[in-house]
C-alpha positions in Angstrom: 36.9 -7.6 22.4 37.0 -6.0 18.9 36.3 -9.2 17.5 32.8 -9.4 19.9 32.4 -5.2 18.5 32.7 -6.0 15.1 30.0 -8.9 15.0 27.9 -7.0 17.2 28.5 -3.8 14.8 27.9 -7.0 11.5 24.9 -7.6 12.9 23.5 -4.0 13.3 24.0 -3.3 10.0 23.0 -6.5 8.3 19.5 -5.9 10.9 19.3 -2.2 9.8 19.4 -3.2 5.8 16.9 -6.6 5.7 13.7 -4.8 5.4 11.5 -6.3 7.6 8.5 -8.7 6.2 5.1 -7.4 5.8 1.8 -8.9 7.0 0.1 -11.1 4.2 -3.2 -9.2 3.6 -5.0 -12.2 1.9 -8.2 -9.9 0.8 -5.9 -7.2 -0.4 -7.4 -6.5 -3.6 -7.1 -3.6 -6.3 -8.4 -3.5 -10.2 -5.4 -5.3 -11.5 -7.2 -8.5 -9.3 -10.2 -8.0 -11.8 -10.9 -8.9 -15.4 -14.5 -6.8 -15.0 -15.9 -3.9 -13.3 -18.8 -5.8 -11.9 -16.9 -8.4 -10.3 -15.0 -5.2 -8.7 -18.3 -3.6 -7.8 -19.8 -6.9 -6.1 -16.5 -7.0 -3.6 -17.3 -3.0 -2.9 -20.8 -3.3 -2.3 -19.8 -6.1 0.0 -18.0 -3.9 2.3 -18.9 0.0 1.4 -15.9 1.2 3.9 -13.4 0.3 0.8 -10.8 -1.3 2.8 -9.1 -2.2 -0.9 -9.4 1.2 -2.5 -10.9 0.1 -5.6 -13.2 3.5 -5.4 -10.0 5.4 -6.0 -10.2 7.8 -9.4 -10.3 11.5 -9.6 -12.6 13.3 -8.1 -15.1 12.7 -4.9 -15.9 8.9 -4.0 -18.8 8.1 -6.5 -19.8 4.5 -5.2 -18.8 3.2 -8.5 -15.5 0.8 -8.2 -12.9 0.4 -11.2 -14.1 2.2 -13.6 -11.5 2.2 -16.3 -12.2 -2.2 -16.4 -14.5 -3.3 -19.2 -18.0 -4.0 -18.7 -19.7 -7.2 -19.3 -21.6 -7.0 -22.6 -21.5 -3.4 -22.2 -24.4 -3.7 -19.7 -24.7 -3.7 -15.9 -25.5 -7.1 -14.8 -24.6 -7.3 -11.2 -28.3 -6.6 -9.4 -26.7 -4.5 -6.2 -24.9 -1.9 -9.1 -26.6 1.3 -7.8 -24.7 4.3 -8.9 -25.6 7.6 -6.1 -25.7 10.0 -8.9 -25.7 10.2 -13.3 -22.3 8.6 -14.6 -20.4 11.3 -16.2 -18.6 11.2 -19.8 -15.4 9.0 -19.9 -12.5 11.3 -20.5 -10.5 11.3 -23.9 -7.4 10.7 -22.1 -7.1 7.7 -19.2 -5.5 8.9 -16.1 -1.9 7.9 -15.3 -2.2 8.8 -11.9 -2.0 5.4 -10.3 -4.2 4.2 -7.4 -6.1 8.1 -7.8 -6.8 7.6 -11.5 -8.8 3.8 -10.7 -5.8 1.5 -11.9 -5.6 0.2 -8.8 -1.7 -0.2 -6.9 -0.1 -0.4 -3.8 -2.5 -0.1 -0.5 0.0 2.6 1.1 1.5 5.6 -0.3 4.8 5.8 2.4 6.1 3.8 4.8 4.0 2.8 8.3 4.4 3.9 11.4 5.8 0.7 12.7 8.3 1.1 9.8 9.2 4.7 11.1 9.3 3.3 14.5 11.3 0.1 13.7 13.7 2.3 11.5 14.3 5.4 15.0 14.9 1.9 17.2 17.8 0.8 14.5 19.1 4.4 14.2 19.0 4.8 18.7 20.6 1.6 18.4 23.6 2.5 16.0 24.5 5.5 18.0 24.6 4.1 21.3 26.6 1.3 19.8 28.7 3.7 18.5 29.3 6.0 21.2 30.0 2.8 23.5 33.0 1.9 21.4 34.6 5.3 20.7 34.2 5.5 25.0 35.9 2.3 25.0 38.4 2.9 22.8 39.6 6.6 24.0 39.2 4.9 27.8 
């Protein structure tokens, strides 16, 4: 029996510490994907919701995507570039703030909910496991 508790106990722990796999996004873009800014702007204008973020730097959504990439030529040349109000003066200083200061990053700030919920099941698990065998051993 302790031999059945401790690979059942082996296998709870190796479970709990293997971090489960992610699902492959295979659109899962940021700025680092993008040598340009217009190339960054054409995927944006594709689909204005921003699934990938790439509208991310300080201030209020501006419609304008990766802005801290270099332009091509220094000129617009995508034809569906259509800023919603007057660009404002590049800062002196390039923000270091991650996804919020337009670099682009990871597409989640903290773990999901199915990682919360996957991590509770592990954590219910490991004490009813435990409880079980300090019942069975004081029985």
């Amino acid at each position: 029996m302790r031999r059945r508790t401790g690979a059942v106990g082996t296998l709870i722990a190796i479970a709990a510490i293997v971090p489960p796999a992610d699902i492959a996004h295979a659109q899962d873009l940021d700025c680092r994907d993008f040598s340009f800014q217009e190339d960054a702007q054409a995927v944006y204008d594709a689909d204005p919701s921003d699934p990938n973020r790439l509208d991310e730097d300080q201030g209020p959504d501006d419609g304008i995507a990766c802005e801290v990439l270099p332009r091509r030529g220094g000129a617009v040349t995508s034809s569906t570039f259509r800023p919603t109000r007057p660009p404002t003066p590049a800062p002196t200083v390039t923000p270091t703030r991650g996804v919020r200061g337009g670099l682009g990053g990871a597409s989640t700030t903290g773990p999901s909910d199915w990682e919360i919920a996957l991590g509770l099941v592990f954590v219910t698990g490991a004490a009813v496991t435990a409880g079980y065998v300090v019942k069975r051993r004081r029985s």
